[in-house]
DSSP file (Angstrom, degrees, kcal/mol; ACC not computed):
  #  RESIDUE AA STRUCTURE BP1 BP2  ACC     N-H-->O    O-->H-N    N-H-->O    O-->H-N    TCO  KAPPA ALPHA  PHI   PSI    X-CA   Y-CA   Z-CA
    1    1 A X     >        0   0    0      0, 0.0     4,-0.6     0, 0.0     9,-0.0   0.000 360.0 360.0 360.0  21.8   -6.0    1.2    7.3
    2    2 A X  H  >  +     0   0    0      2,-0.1     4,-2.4     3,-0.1     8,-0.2   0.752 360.0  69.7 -81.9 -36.4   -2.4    0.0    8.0
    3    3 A X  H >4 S+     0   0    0      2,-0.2     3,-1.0     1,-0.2    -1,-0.1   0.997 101.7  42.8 -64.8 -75.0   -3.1   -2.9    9.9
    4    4 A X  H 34 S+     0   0    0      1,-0.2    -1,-0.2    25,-0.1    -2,-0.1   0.730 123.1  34.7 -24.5 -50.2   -4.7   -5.1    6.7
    5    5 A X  H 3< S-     0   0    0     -4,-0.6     4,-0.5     1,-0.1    -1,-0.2   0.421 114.5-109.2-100.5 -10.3   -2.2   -4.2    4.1
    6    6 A X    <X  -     0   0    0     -4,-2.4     4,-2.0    -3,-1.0     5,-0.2   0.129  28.2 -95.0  90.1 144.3    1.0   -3.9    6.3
    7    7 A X  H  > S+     0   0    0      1,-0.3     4,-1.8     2,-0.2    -1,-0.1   0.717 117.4  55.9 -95.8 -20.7    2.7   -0.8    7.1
    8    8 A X  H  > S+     0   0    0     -6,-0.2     4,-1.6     3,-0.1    -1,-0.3   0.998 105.5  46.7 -73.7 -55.8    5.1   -1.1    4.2
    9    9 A X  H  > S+     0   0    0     -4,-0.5     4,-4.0     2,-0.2     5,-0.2   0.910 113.0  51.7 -64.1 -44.0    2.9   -1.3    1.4
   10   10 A X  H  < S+     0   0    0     -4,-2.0    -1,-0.2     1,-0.3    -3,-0.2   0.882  98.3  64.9 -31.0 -73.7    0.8    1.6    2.8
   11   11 A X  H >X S+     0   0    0     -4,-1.8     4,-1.6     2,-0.2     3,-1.2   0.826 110.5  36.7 -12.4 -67.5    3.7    3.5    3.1
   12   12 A X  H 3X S+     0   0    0     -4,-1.6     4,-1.5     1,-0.3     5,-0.4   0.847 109.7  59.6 -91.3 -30.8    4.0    3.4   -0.8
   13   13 A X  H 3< S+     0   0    0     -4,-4.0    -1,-0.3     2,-0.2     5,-0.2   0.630 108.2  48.1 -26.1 -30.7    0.8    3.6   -1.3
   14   14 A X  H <4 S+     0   0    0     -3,-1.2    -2,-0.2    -5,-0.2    -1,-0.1   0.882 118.3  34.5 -74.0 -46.1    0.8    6.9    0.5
   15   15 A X  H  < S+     0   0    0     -4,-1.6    -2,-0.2     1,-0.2    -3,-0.2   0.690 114.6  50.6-117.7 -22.9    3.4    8.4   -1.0
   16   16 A X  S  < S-     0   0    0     -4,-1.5    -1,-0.2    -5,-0.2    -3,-0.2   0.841  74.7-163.4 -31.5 -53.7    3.3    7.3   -4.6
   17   17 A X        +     0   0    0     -5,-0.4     2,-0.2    -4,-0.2    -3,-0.1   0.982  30.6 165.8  45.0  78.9   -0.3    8.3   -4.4
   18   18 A X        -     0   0    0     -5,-0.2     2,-0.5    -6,-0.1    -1,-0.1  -0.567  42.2-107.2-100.7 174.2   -0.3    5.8   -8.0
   19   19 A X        -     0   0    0     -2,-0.2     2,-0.2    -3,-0.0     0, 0.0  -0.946  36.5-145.2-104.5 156.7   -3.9    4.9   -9.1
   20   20 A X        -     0   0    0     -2,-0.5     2,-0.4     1,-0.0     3,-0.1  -0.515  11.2-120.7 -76.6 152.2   -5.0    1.2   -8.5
   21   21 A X     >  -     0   0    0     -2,-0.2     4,-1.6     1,-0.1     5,-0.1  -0.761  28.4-110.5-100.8 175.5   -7.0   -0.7  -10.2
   22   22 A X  H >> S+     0   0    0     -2,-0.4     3,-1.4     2,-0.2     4,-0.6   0.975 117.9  49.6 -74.9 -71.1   -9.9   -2.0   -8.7
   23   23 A X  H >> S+     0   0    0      1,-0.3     4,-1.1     2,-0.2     3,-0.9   0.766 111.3  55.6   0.3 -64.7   -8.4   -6.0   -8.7
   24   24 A X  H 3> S+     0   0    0      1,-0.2     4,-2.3     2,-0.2    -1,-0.3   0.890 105.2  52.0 -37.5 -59.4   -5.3   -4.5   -7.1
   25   25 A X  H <<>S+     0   0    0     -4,-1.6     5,-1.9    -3,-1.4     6,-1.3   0.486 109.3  42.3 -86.5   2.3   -7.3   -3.2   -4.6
   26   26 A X  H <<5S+     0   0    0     -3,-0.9    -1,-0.2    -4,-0.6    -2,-0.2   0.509 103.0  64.4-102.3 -17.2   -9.1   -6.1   -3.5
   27   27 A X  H  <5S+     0   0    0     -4,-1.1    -2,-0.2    -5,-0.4    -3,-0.1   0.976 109.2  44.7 -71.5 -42.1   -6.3   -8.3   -3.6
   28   28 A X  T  <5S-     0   0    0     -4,-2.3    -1,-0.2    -5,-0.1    -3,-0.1   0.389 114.0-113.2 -74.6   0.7   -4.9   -5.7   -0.6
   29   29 A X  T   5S+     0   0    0      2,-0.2    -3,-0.2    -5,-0.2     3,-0.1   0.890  82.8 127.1  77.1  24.5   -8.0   -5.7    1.1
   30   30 A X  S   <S+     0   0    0     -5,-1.9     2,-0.4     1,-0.2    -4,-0.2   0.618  81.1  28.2 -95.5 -38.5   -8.6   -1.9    0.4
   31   31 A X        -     0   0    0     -6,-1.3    -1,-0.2    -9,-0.1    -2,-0.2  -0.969  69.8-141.8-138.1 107.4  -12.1   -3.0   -1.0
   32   32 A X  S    S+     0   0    0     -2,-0.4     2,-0.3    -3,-0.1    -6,-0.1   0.718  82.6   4.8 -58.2  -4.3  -14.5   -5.9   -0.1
   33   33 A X        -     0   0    0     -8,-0.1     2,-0.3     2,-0.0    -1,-0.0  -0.993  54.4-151.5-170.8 162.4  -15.5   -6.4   -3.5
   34   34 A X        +     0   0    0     -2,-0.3     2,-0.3    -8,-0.0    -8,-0.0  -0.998  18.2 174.9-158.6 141.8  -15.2   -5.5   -6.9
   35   35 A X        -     0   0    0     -2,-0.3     5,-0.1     1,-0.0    -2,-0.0  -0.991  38.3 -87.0-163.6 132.5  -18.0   -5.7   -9.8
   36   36 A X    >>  -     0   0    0     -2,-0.3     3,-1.5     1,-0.1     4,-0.8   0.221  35.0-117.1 -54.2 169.5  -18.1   -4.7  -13.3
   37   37 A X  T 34 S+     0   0    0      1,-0.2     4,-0.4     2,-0.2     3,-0.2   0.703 113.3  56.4 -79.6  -7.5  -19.0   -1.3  -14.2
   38   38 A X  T 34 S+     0   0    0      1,-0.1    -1,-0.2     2,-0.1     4,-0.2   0.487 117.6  37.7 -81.3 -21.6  -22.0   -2.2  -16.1
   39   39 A X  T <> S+     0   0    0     -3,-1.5     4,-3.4     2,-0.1     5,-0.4   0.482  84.2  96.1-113.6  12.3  -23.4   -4.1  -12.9
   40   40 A X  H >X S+     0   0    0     -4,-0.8     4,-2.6     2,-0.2     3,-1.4   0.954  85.1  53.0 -61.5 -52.0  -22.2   -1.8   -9.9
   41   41 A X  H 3> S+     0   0    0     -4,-0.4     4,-2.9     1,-0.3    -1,-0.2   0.780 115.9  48.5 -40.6 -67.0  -25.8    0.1   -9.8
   42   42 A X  H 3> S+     0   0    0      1,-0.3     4,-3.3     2,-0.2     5,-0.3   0.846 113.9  38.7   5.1 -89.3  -27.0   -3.4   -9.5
   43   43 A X  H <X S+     0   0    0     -4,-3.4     4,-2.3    -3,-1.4    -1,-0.3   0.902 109.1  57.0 -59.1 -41.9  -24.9   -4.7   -7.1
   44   44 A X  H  X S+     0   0    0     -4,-2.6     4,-2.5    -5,-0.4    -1,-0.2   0.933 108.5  56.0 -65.6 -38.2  -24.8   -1.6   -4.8
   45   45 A X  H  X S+     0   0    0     -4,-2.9     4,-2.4    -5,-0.4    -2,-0.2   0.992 108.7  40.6 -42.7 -74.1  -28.7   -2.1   -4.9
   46   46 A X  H  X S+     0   0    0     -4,-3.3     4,-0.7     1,-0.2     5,-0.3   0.964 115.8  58.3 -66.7 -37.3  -29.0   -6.1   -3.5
   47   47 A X  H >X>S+     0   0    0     -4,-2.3     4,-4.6    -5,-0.3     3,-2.1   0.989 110.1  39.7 -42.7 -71.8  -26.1   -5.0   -1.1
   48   48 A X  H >X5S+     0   0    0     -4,-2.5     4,-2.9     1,-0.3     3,-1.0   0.961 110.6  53.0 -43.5 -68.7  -28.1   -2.5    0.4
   49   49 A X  H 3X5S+     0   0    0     -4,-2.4     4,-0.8     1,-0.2    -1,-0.3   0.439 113.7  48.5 -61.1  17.1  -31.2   -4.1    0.5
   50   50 A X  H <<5S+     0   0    0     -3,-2.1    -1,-0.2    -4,-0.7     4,-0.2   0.580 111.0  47.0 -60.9 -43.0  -29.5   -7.0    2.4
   51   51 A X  H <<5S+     0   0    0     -4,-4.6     3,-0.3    -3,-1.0    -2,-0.2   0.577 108.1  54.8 -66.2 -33.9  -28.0   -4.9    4.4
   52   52 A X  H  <<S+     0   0    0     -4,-2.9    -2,-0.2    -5,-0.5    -3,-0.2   0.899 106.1  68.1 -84.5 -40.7  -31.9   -2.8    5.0
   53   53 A X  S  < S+     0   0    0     -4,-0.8    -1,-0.2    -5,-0.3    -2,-0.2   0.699  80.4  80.7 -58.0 -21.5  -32.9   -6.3    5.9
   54   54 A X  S    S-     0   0    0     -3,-0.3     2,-0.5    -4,-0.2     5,-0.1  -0.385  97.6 -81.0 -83.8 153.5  -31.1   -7.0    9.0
   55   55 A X     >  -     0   0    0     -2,-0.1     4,-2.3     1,-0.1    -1,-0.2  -0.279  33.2-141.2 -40.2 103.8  -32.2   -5.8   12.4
   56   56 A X  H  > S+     0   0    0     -2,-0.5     4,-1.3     2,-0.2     5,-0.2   0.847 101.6  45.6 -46.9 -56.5  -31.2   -2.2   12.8
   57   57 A X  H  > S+     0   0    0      1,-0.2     4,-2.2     3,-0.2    -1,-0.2   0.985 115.7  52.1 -36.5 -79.5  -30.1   -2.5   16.8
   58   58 A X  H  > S+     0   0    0      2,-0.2     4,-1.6     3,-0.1    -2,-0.2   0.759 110.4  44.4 -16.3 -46.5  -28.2   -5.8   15.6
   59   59 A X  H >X S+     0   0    0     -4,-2.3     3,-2.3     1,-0.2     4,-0.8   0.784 114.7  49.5 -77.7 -82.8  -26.2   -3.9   12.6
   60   60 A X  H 3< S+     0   0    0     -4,-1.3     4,-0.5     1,-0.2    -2,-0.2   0.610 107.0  56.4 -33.6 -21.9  -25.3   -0.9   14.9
   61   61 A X  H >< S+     0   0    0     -4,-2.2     3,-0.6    -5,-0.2    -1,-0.2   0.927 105.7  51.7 -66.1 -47.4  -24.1   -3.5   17.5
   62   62 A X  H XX S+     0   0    0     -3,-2.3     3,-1.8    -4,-1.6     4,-0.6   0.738  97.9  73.4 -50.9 -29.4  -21.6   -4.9   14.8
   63   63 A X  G >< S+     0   0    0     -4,-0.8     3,-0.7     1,-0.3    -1,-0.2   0.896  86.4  50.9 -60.6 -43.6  -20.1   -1.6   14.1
   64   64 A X  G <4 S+     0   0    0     -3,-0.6    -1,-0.3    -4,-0.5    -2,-0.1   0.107  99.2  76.6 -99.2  24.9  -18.1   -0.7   16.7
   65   65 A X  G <4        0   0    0     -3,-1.8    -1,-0.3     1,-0.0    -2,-0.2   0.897 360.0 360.0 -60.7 -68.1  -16.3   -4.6   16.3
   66   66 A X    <<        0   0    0     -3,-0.7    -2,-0.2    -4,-0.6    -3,-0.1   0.162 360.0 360.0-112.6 360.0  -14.2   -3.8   13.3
């Protein structure tokens, strides 16, 4: 996870060990998204099925990209 955030920040991220907040942690690229707590179940739901929609070969192809 170094590579996104830069090897400095990380660093202090490591070794602080502070908590973030969720904002914080999208702004660094820690998290792709961030959604109130009253909608995660919600959200984690249409993600998934979006995610159950694609072509199974297709997703597993993607994986090994990133």
């Amino acid at each position: 996870m170094v590579h996104p955030m830069g090897r400095k920040f990380t660093f202090e991220l490591l070794s602080l060990c502070d908590n973030m907040l969720p904002w914080r942690a999208y702004e660094v690229a820690l998290v792709n998204r961030v959604v109130p707590d009253d909608r995660l179940p919600d959200g984690a739901m249409a993600l998934a099925e979006c995610l159950a929609g694609w072509n199974e070969w297709q997703l597993r192809q993607t994986k090994p990209v990133f």
